[in-house]
C-alpha positions, 0 to 999 in steps of 0.5 A, a space after each residue: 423486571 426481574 423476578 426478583 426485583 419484582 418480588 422485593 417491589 412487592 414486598 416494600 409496597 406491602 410493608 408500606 401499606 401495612 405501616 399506614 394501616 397499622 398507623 391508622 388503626 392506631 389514630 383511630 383507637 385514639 381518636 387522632 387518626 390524620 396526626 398519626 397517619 402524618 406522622 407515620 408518612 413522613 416517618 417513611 418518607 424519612 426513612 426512605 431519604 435515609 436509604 437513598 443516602 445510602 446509594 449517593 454514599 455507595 456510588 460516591 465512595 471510592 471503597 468497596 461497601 457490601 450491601 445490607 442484607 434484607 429483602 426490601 426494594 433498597 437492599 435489591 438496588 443496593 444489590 444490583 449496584 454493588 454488582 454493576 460496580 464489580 462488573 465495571 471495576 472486572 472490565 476496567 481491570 480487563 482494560 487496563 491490562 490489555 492497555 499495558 499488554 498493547 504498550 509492552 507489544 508496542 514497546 518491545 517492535 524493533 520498529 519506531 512507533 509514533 502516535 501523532 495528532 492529526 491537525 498538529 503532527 504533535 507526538 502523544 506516544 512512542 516507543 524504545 526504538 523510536 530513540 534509536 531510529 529517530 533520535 526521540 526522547 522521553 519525556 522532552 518530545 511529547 507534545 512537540 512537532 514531529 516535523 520540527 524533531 526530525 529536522 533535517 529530514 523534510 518530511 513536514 510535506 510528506 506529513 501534510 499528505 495524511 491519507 495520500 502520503 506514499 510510504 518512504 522506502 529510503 531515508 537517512 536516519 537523523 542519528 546516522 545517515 549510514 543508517 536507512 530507513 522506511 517510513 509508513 504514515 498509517 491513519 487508523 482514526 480521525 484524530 491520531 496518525 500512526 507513523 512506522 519506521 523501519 531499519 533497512 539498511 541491512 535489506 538496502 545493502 543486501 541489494 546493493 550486493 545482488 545488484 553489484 553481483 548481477 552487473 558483474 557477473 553479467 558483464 563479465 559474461 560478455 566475453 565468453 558469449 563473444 567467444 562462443 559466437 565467434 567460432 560459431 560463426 566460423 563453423 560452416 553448416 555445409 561441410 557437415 550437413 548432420 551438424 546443421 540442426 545443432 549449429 543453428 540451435 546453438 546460434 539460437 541458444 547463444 543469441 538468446 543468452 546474449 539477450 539475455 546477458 543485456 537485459 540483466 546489464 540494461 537493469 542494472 544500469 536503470 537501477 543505479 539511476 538516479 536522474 534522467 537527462 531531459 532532451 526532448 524526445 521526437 515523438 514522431 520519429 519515436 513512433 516510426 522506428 517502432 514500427 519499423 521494428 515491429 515489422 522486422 519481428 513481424 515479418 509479416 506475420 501481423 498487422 501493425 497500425 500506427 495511431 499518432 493523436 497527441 501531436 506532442 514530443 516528450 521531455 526525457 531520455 531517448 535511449 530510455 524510452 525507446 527502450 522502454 517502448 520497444 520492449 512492450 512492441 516487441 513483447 506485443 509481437 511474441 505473444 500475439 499469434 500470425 494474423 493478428 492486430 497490433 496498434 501503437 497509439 499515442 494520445 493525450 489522456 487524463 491531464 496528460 499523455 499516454 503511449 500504448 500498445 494493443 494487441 490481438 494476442 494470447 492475454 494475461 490472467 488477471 491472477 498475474 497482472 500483479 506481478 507482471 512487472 517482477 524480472 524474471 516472473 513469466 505467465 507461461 515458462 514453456 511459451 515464453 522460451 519458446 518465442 524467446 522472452 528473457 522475463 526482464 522486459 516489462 521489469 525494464 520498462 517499469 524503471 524507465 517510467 519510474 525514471 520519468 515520473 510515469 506510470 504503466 497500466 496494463 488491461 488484459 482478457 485470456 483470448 482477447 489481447 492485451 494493453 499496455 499503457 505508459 502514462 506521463 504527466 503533462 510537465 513531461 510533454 510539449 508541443 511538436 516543433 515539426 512533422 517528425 514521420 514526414 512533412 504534410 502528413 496528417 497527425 492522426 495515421 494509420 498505416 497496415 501491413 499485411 
């Protein structure tokens, strides 16, 4: 208890003592001593409910009473109450004017901000730009069905998802399909969603416009680099033995840029994809073409183990995967020194199917492995031109598997190689109509070269 609590305890206490002595030295002077002190009692007690009176009034009132003064127990509680309520009214005040700055940040987001019930996708709040962005109006929408509102959009399913919704990156408004939009579904509590959307179209046009340009450029690089081959190839090394070392380092340069210049049209084309055809794709023959490939980079410089386990073709399209594939194969034997390992495994694995390739090679810190699949985005610049990388291969390879609803999973350690898994569903993939590597083979092989 504080001092001064304690203090006006012990005072009250005393002038109580003092009221029935004084009250019973009186009734003894007049020879009614229990009448007296009775009545003395319950004048105090009277007195006291009088005083406690006055607290119900003070918590009660909606007006601010300042306390009585005195140094009594009732004039320290209504002290110490008259400063709980200035200390509440302080925070509330605080509260509120946090609540008001919140809602005018809120407010004042060129993006559309939306607080939903979790159970009912019920709207409880939104901003401005929500009228702008997704047609919402004040009043009329609280309380109604976001999903409902925001017809034709479907996005009731995606609402259901909760926690596990991927954000939308593309979609039309309700209010003009030219207008593009991103959406994020964020729970930040038991009860409440909050959905974000965001105008993109300026970004999605950007990108139009570098993808257009890098198409166009690329392609209409093709016929000079077709040029430049050609008089190369006319030019023969033996009539100028000094010029050997230059030729061959400007057939290099040329071939690379070739590469290079299809990569960038292969991207492109993938980009403005929408839909794959679904053929099915020979697995077995898939296999044995990157193998033969591997080879022919190799040039015996590698071990390359075929390990076929899945007996299962795909559903897709070949040119995509075999692109797709041979990217990481030929990636794999770049970046793996001579005499090392590389194994091209095809199994079944979580629910579904998965390709992979393993090598023996240089490994990728794990600080890179995030951005691994950006174009142009190398581990080493000085070890990627000097085996000839163009930096767009696993970008290549992300979109295909995008394409086909697939996932890429790489596992690497610096020293110890790397793995390059391409996960497919189960819907993706069917049984094997025919031994496609050669006829009473065994499914599971594993075939080495030296």
């Amino acid at each position: 208890m504080p001092p001064r609590a304690r203090s006006a305890w012990t005072k009250t206490l005393g002038l109580l003592a003092l009221i029935l002595l004084g009250a019973l030295a009186a009734g003894l002077l007049i020879g009614q001593a229990w009448p007296v002190l009775t009545a003395a009692a319950l004048g105090v007690v009277a007195w006291h409910y009088w005083r406690l009176r006055r607290v119900l009034l003070r918590l009660t009132s909606r007006q601010r009473i300042p306390p009585a003064d005195g140094n009594g127990v009732w004039n320290e509680l209504d002290r110490l109450l008259h400063r709980s309520q200035d200390d509440t009214r302080s925070r509330k005040r605080r509260l509120v004017e946090m609540l008001r700055a919140y809602r005018a940040a809120a407010a004042a987001l060129p993006d559309a901000v939306i607080v939903l019930e979790r159970n009912s996708q019920r709207v409880q709040w939104f901003n401005e730009a929500s009228s702008g962005l997704l047609g919402l109006q004040y009043p009329g929408d609280l309380g109604a069905s976001l999903g409902d509102r925001l017809r034709p959009l479907p996005i009731a399913h995606w609402l259901a998802s909760g926690r596990h919704a991927e954000p939308l990156l593309d979609v039309p408004s309700p209010l003009d399909p030219a207008m593009r939009l991103s959406m994020r579904l964020i729970p930040y509590s038991e009860e409440l969603w909050l959905l974000v959307a965001r105008d993109v179209s300026k970004i999605m046009h950007l990108e139009q416009v570098r993808r257009d340009f890098v198409a166009n450029v690329s392609h209409e690089l093709r016929t000079p680099l077709t040029v430049v081959h050609g008089y190369l190839d006319m030019l023969d090394p033996t009539e100028q033995p000094e010029w050997a070392p230059i030729l061959e380092e400007m057939r290099r340069q040329s071939q690379r840029m070739t590469q290079l210049v299809e990569d960038l049209l292969t991207l492109s084309r993938l980009e403005a994809q929408d839909t794959i055809s679904d053929e099915s794709v020979g697995m077995g023959s898939m296999l044995a073409t990157l193998k033969r490939e591997a080879e022919a980079l190799s040039q015996g410089r590698h071990t390359v183990t075929i390990d076929d386990r899945a007996a299962l073709d795909l559903w897709g399209s070949t040119r995509e995967l075999h692109s797709a594939f041979s990217n990481l194969v030929a990636n794999a034997v770049r970046y793996t020194p001579a005499g090392g390992s590389i194994v091209i495994r095809f199994a079944r694995a979580d629910g579904g199917v998965a390709l992979s390739v393993t090598d023996s090679g240089y490994g990728i810190p794990a600080a890179h492995l995030p951005r691994i699949t950006e174009r142009f985005y190398r581990v080493s610049t000085s070890r990627s031109r000097e085996l000839g990388g163009t930096g767009l291969g696993l970008a290549i390879v992300k979109h295909v598997l995008q394409l086909h609803q697939a996932r890429l999973e790489i596992e690497s350690e610096v020293g110890r190689g790397s793995t390059f898994t391409c996960h497919f569903s189960a819907d993706r993939a069917h049984p094997r109509d025919g031994d496609n590597i050669g006829a009473g083979r065994e499914r599971t092989h594993k075939q080495s070269i030296g």
